[in-house]
C-alpha positions as MATLAB code, in Angstrom:
seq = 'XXXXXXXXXXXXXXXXXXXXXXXXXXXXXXXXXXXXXXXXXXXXXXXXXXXXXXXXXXXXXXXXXXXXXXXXXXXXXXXXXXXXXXXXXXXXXXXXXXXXXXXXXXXXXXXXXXXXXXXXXXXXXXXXXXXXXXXXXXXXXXXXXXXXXXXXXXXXXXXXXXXXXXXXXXXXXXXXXXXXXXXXXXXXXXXXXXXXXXXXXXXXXXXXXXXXXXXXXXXXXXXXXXXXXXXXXXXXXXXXXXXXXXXXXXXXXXXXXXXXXXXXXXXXXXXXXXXXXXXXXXXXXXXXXXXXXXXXXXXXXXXXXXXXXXXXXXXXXXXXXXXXXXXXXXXXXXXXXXXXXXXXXXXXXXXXXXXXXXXXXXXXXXXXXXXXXXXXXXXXXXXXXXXXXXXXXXXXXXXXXXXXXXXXXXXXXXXXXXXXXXXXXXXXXXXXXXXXXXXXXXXXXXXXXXXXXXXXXXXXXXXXXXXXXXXXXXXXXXXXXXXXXXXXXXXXXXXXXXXXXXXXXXXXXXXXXXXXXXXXXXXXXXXXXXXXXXXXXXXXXX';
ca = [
     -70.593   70.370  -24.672;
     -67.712   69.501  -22.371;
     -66.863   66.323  -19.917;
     -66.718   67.832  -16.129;
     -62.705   67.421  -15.414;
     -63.529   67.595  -11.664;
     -66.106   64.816  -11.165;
     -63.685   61.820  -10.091;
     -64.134   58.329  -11.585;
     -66.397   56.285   -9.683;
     -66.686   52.415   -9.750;
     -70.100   51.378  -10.491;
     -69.719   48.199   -8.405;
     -69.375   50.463   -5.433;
     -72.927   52.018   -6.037;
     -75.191   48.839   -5.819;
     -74.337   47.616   -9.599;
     -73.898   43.781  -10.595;
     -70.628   41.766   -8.711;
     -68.003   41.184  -10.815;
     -68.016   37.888  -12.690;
     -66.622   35.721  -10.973;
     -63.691   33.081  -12.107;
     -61.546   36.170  -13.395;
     -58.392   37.624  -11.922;
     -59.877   41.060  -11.530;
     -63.163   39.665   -9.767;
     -64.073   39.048   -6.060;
     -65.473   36.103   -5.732;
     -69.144   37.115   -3.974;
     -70.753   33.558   -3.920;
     -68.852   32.402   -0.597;
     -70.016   28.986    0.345;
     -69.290   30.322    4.306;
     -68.056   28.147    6.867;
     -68.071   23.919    6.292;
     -71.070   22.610    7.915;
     -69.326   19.647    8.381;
     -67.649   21.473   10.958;
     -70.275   22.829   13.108;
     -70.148   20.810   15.661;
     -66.618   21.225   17.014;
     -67.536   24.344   18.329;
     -64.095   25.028   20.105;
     -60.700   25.249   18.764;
     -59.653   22.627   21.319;
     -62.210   19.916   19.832;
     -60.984   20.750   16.277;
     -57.297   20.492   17.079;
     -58.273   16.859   18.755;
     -60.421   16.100   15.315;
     -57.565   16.573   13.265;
     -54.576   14.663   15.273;
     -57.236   12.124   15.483;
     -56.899   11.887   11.865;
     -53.081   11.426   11.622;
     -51.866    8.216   10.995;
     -49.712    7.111   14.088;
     -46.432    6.994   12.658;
     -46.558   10.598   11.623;
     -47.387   11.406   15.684;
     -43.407   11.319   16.331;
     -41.727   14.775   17.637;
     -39.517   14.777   14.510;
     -43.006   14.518   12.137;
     -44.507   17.303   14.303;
     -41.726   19.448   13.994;
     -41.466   19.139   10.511;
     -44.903   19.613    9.961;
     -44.957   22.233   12.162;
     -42.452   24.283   10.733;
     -44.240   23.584    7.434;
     -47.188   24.975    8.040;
     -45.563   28.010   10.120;
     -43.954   29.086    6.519;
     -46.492   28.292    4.605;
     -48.663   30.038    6.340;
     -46.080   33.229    6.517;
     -45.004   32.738    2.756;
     -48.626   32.239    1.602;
     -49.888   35.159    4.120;
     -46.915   37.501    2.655;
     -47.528   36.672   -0.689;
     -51.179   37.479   -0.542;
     -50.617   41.024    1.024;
     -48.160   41.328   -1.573;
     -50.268   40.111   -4.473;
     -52.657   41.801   -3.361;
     -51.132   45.482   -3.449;
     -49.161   44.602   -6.731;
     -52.310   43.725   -8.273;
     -54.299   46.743   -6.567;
     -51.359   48.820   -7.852;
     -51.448   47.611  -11.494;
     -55.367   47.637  -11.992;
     -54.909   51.357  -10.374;
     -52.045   52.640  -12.448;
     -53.855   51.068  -15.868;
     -57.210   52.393  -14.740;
     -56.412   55.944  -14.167;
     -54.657   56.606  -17.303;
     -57.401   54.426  -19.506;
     -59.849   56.917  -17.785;
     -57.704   59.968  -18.212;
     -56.670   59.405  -21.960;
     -60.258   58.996  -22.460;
     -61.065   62.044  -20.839;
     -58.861   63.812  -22.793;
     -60.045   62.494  -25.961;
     -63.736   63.032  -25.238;
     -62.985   66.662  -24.270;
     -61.175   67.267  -27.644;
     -64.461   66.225  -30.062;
     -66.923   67.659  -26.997;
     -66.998   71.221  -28.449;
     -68.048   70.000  -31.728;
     -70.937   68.404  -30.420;
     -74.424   70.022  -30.829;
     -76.838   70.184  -27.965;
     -79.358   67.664  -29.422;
     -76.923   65.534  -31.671;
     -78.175   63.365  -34.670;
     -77.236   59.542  -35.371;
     -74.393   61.003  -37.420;
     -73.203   63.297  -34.805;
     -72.256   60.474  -32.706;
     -70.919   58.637  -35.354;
     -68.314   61.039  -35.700;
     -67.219   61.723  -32.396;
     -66.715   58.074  -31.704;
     -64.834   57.905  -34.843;
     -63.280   60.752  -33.853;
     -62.467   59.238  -30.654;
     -61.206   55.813  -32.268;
     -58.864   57.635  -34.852;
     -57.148   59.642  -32.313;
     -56.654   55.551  -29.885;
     -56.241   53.661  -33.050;
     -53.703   51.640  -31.510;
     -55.063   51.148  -27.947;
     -57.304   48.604  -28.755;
     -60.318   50.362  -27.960;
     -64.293   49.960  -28.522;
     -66.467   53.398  -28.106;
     -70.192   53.600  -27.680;
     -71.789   56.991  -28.253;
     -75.649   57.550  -26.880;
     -78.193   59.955  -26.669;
     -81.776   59.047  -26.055;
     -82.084   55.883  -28.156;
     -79.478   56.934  -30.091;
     -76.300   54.914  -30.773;
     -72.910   54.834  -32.910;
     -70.030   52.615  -32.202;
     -66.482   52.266  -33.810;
     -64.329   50.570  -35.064;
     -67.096   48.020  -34.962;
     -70.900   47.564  -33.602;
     -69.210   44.772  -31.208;
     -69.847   45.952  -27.247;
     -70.045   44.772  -24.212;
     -73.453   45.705  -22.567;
     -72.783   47.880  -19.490;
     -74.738   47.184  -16.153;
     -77.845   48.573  -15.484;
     -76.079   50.009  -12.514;
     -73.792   51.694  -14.463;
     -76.784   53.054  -16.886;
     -78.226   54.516  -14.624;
     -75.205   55.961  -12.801;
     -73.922   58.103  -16.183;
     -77.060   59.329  -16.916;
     -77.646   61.021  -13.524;
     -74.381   61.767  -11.935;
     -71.899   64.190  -13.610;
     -68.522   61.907  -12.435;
     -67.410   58.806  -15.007;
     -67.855   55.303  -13.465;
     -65.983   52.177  -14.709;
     -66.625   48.676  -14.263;
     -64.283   45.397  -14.602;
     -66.216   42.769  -16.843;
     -65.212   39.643  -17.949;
     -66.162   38.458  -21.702;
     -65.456   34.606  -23.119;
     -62.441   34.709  -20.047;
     -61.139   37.961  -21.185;
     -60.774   40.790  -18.636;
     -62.278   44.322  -19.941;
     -62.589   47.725  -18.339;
     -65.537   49.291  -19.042;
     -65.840   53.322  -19.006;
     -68.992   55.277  -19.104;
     -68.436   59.450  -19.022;
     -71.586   61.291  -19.325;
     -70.967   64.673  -21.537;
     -72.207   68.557  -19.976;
     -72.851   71.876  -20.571;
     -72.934   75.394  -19.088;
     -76.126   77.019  -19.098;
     -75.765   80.816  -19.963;
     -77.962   81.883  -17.114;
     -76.754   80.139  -14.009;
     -72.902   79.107  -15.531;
     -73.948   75.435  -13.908;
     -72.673   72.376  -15.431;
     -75.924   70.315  -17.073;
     -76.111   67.008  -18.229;
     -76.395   67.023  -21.993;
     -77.974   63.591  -22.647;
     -74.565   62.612  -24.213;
     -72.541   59.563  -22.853;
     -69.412   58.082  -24.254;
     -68.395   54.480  -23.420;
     -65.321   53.077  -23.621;
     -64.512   49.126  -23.632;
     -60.737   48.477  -23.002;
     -59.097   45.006  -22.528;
     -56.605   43.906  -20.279;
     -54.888   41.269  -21.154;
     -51.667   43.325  -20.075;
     -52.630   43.623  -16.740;
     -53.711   40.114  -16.565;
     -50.379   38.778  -17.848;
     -48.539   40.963  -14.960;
     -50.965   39.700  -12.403;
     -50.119   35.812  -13.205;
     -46.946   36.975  -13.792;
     -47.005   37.721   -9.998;
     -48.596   34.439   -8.939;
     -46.031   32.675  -10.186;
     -43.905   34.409   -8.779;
     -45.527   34.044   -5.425;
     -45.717   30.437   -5.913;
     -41.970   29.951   -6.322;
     -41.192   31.994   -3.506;
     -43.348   29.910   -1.367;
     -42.085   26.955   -2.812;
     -38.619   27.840   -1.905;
     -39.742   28.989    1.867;
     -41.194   25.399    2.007;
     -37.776   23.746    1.165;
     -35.761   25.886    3.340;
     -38.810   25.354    6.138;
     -37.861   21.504    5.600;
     -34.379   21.960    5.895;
     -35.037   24.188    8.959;
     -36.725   21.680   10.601;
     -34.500   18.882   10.031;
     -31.984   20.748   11.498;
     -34.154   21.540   14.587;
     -35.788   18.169   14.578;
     -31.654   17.005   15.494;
     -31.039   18.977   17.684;
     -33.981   18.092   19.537;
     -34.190   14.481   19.423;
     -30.302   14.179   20.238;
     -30.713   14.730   23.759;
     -34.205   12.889   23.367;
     -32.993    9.678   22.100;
     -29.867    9.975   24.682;
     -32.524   10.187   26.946;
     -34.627    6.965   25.727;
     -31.418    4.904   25.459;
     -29.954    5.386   28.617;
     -33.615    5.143   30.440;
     -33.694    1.518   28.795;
     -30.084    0.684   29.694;
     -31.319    1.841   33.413;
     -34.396   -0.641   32.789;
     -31.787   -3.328   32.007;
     -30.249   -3.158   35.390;
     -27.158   -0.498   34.581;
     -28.101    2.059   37.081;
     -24.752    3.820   36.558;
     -25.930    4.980   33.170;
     -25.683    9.041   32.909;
     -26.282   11.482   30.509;
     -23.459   13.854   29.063;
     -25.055   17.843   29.885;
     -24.629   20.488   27.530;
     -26.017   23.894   27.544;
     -28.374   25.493   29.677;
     -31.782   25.001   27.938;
     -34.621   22.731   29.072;
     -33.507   19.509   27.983;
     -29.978   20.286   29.635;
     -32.346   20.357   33.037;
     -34.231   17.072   31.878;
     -30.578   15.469   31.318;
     -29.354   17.078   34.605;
     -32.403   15.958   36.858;
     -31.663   12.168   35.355;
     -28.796   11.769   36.387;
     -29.868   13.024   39.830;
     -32.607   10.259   39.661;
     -30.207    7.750   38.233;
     -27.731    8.573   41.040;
     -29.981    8.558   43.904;
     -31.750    5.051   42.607;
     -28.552    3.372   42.492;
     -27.479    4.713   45.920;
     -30.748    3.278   47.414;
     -31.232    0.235   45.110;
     -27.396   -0.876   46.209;
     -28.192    0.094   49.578;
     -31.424   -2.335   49.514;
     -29.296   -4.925   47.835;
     -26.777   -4.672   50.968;
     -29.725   -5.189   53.636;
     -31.175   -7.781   51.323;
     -28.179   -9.795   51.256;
     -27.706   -9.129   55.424;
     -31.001  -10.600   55.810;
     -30.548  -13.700   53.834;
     -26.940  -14.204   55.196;
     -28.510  -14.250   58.433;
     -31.452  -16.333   57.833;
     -29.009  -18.859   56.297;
     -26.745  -18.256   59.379;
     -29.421  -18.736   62.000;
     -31.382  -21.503   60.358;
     -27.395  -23.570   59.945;
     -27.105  -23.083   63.548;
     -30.735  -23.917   64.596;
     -30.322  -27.456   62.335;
     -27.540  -29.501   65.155;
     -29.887  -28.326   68.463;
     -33.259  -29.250   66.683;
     -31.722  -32.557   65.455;
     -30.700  -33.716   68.820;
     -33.985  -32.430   70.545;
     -36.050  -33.715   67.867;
     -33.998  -37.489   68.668;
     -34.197  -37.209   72.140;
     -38.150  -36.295   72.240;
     -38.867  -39.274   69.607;
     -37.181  -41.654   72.343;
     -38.760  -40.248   75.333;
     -41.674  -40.356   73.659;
     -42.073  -44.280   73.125;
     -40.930  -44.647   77.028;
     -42.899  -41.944   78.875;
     -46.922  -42.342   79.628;
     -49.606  -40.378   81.518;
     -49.165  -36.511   81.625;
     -45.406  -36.501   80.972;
     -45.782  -38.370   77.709;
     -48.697  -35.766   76.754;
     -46.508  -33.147   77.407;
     -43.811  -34.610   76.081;
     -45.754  -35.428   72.439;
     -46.804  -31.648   72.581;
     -42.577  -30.845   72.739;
     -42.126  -32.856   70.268;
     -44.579  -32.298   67.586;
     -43.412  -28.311   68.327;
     -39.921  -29.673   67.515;
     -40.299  -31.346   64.321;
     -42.543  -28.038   63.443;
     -39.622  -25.957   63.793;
     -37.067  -28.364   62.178;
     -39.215  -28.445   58.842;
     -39.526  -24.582   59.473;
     -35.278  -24.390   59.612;
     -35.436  -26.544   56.544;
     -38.060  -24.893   54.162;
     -35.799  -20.724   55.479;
     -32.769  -22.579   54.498;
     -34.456  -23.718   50.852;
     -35.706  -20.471   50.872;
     -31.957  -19.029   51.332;
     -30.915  -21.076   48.739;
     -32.961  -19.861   46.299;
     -32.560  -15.740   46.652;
     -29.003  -16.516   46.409;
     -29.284  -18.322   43.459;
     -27.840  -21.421   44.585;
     -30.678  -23.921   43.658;
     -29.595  -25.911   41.083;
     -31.517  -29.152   39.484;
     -30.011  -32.898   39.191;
     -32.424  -33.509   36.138;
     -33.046  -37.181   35.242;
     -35.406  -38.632   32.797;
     -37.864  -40.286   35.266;
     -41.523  -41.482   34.421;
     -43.872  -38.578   35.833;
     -46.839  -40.411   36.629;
     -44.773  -43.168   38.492;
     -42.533  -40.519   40.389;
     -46.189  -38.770   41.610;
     -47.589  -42.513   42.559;
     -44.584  -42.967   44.768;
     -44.987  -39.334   46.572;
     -48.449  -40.142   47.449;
     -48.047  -43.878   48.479;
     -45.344  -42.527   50.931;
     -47.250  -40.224   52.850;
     -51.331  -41.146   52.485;
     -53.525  -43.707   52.459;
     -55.289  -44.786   49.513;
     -58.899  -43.212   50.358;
     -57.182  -39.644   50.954;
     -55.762  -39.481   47.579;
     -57.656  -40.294   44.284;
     -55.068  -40.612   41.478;
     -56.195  -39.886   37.375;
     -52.402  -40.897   36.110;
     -51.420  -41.372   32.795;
     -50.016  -45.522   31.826;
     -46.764  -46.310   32.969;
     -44.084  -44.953   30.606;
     -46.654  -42.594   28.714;
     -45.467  -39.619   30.230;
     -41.769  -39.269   30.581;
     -39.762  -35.831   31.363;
     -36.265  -34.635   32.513;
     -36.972  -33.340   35.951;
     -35.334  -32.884   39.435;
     -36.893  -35.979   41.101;
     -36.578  -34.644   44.495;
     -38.310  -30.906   43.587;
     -41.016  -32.648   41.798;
     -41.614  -34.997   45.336;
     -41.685  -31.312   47.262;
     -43.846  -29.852   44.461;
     -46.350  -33.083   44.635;
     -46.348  -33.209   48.556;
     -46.958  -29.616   49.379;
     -49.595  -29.585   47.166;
     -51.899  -32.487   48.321;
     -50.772  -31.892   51.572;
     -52.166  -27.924   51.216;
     -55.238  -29.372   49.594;
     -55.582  -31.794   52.669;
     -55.567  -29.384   55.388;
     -57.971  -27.668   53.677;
     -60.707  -29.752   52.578;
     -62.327  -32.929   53.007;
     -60.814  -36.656   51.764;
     -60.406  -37.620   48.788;
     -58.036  -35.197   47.151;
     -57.879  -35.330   43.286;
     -54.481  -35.286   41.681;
     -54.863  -35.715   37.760;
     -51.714  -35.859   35.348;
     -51.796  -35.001   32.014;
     -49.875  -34.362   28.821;
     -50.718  -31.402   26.570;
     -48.971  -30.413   23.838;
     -45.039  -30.324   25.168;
     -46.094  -29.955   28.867;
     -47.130  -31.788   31.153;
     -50.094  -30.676   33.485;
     -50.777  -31.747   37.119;
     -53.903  -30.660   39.002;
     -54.556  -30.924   42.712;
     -58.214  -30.208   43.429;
     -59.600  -30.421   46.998;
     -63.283  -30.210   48.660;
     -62.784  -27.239   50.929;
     -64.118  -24.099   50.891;
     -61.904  -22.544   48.044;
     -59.882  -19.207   48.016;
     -60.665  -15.784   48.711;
     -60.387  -13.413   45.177;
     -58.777  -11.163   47.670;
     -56.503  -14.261   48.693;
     -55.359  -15.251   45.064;
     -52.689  -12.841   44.089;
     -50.852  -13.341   47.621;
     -51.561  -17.299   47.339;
     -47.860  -17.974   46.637;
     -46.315  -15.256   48.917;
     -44.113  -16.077   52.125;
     -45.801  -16.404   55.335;
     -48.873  -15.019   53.876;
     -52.101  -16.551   55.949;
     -55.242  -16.153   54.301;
     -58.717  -15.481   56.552;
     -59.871  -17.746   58.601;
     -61.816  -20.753   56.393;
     -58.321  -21.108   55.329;
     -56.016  -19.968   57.853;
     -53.176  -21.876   56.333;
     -53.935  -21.853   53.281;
     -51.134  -19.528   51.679;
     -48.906  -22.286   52.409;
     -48.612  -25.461   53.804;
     -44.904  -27.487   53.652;
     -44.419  -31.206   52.064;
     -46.577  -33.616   54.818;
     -48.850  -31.173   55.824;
     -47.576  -29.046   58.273;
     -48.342  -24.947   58.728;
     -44.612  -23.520   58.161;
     -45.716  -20.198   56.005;
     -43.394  -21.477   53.034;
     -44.251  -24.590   51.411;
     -46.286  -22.981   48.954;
     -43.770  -20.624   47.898;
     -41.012  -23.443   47.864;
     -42.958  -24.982   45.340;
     -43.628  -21.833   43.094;
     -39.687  -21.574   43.068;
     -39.277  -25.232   41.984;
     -41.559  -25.005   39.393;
     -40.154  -21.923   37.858;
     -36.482  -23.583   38.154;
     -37.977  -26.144   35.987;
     -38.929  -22.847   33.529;
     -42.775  -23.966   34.421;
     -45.907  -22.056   36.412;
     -47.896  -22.699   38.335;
     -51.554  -21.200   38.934;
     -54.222  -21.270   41.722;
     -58.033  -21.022   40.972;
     -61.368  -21.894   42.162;
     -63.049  -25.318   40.696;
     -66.983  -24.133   39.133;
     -68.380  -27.065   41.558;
     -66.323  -25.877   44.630;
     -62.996  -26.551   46.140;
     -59.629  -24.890   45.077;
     -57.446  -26.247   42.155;
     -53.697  -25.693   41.576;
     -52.302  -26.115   38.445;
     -48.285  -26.764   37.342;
     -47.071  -27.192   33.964;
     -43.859  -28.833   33.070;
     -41.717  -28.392   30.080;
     -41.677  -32.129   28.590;
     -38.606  -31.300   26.169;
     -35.925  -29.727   28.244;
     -32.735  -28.500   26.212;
     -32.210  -25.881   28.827;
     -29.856  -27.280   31.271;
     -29.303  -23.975   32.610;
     -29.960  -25.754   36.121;
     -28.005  -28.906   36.329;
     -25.260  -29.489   38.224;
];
């Protein structure tokens, strides 16, 4: 008998036998779970991406977290991809290398006891080649099986590994040796079947003779250079992580420099410095940004100073022509008042029509030169502690009769405040005034402490405000529709100037109050101003 030197070894798992065990370094793992049906239904890469920033807490969201994680996973995925094209041919390489010359010794020793093999070999026939087989390997470690028919013999010992049905079958009808990679109790083994043959005398063709060694090896060599490897792997990626880190930092700085010079000098431009630049170096992307900046930054302060120049021209010459307006209007408005007690019939109507225009335009001269006053910034308040609900009772009695005004006022010397006395008349007077011309008698003025404020409330009976009328209510010269066609603003006894609403927003705020304007639930409009009670502020006073 003789083994067939030209019939190369074949792996059985190749030919339909048994998967490798699994768990071992040698095996392929051929119980893949698949994809994670959790995530089935992001169908799209885009959804997935969204999924997982979803998931990051917020303070990892910054540019210099992203960038470190980014670079992160770049090298880990490089280092980890590298090392397992690496590992991979290192350990194809080793489990190659030890394969081929486990299968070729064995060859060589099978050869060497096949001549002395009968045809139809007895128990103790195959007891001697494998002891043959063993003698010659003593030192290698190895198990041998020896069949024929039902036939066995094994040396040194009647320990081995069961081959595969697979690989059974395989070595007893093919003519090339097949080898499988088996794991036993966590040990990695090669296993080796090599079916024997003969030369027939008439035809000179190679037979099967019945015959099959097997050879057990184990290889605990080439496991020890395979997690010699891993580790290996492992500390290289470990290292490509820390110098991925360091990488990053670096880039991280050199991309939020410019950033942050960008932030800080956007919130210095928010402050009011619009001659805040930014210093340009290089030619990348963020030397554009830093470049187009300062383009925006120089254009807004060229228009915002050129607005500032026609803002101050207009109230100069507001101021200007309401100063000069004030000595005509005062002499026309004392010469009409005396004509008017002397003149009757037509003349004296048209006389009171001249005269009521008059004092119309004087208060309108007085409220543009308040108005001037205050977008300079030359209001100031002559604070005094006064008693609110007294100073109120005294702005009212002045200017209406009893059943126009109904008063809810707090008990003399209940509710005390340091307050301009004169801006709180205006504020009191334009109010119920507003609320006059605009509904029906009696007007409800209610004063109130709450907490440390005080709260006054002018309700009237009219028709109430337009929702499209309520942001504006406060603007100058704005005129609502017609069921209120005065009633953006009204000026301190009533008349229709455009401003006297918005001359008392600016007195409340001097006081550091607000003011609000609503709808009552049962009809009629309310406005409401709250007073600081406790004023160490004296930002105001003279």
């Amino acid at each position: 008998m003789r083994v067939d030197p030209s019939a190369e070894p074949r792996n059985a798992l190749e030919q339909g036998n048994t998967p490798e065990p699994r768990n071992t370094p040698y095996a392929r793992n051929t119980s893949d779970p698949g994809p994670d049906p959790g995530l089935a239904p992001l169908a799209g890469p885009r959804r997935l991406l969204r999924a997982v920033v979803s998931r990051i807490p917020l303070p990892l969201r910054g540019l210099r977290s992203r960038l470190l994680i980014s670079f992160v996973l770049v090298a880990m995925a490089s280092s980890l991809g590298t090392g397992a094209l690496a590992f991979r041919e290192a350990r194809t390489g080793v489990l190659q290398q030890s394969q081929d010359s486990v299968i070729n010794r064995f060859r060589a020793s099978v050869e060497a006891v096949a001549p002395a093999v009968p045809h139809a070999p007895a128990a103790s026939d195959l007891q001697w080649t494998v002891n043959q087989i063993i003698h010659d390997n003593r030192l290698s470690g190895w198990r041998v099986m020896a069949t024929y028919g039902d036939r066995r013999a094994y040396a040194p010992t009647p320990r081995f590994t069961q081959p595969s049905p697979e690989m059974l079958r395989s070595v007893r009808t093919r003519r090339a040796a097949v080898f499988q990679r088996v794991n036993v109790d966590g040990s990695p083994r090669l296993l080796v079947g090599m079916p024997m043959t003969y030369t027939a005398d008439e035809d000179q063709v190679q037979r099967l003779s019945g015959v099959v060694m097997y050879l057990e090896v184990p290889q605990t060599a080439e496991e020890g250079y395979v997690e010699a490897m891993v580790s290996g792997i492992e500390r290289a990626t470990l290292v490509a992580l820390c110098l991925a880190v360091v990488l990053a930092l670096l880039a991280a700085s050199g991309v939020l420099r410019p950033v942050r010079a960008l932030r800080g000098a956007t919130r210095k431009m928010a402050a009011g410095r619009l001659d805040v630049r930014l210093q340009v170096t290089g030619s990348d992307e963020l030397a554009d940004l830093s470049r187009s900046f300062n383009e925006t930054a120089a254009e807004l302060e060229r228009t915002v100073a050129e607005l500032r120049r026609l803002e101050a021209r207009g109230r100069r010459f507001v101021a200007d022509v309401s100063h000069e307006l004030r000595t005509p209007l005062a002499a026309m408005t004392a010469v009409t008042d005396v004509l008017d007690q002397r003149v009757e019939g037509e003349t004296g109507e048209a006389l009171r029509l001249v005269s009521e225009g008059t004092q119309r335009l004087s208060v309108l001269v007085e409220d543009l030169m308040e108005i001037s006053r205050f977008d300079a910034g030359a209001a100031r308040l002559n604070r005094d502690d006064i008693d609110l609900a007294e100073s109120v009772r005294r702005t009212v009695a002045s200017r209406w009769r009893p059943e126009e005004v109904e008063l809810r006022l707090p008990a003399p010397g209940e509710l005390r405040a340091r307050v301009d006395p004169r801006r709180l008349d205006v504020v009191t007077a334009n109010l119920v005034g507003n609320a006059l011309r605009h509904g029906e008698p009696p007007v409800r003025v209610t004063l109130r402490g709450r907490e440390d404020r005080a709260v006054l409330e002018v309700t009237d009976n009219g028709p109430g405000i337009a929702e499209e009328v309520l942001p504006h209510i406060f603007e100058r010269f704005y005129k609502a529709s017609t069921s209120r066609t005065r009633s953006g603003n009204g000026s301190g006894d009533g008349d229709s100037s455009g401003l006297g609403l918005a001359i008392t927003a600016e007195n409340v705020r001097l006081h550091g109050g607000r003011i609000h304007a609503a709808n009552h639930p049962g009809g009629g409009a309310v406005f409401t101003v709250e007073l600081p009670l406790d004023l160490d502020d004296e930002r105001g006073a003279e």
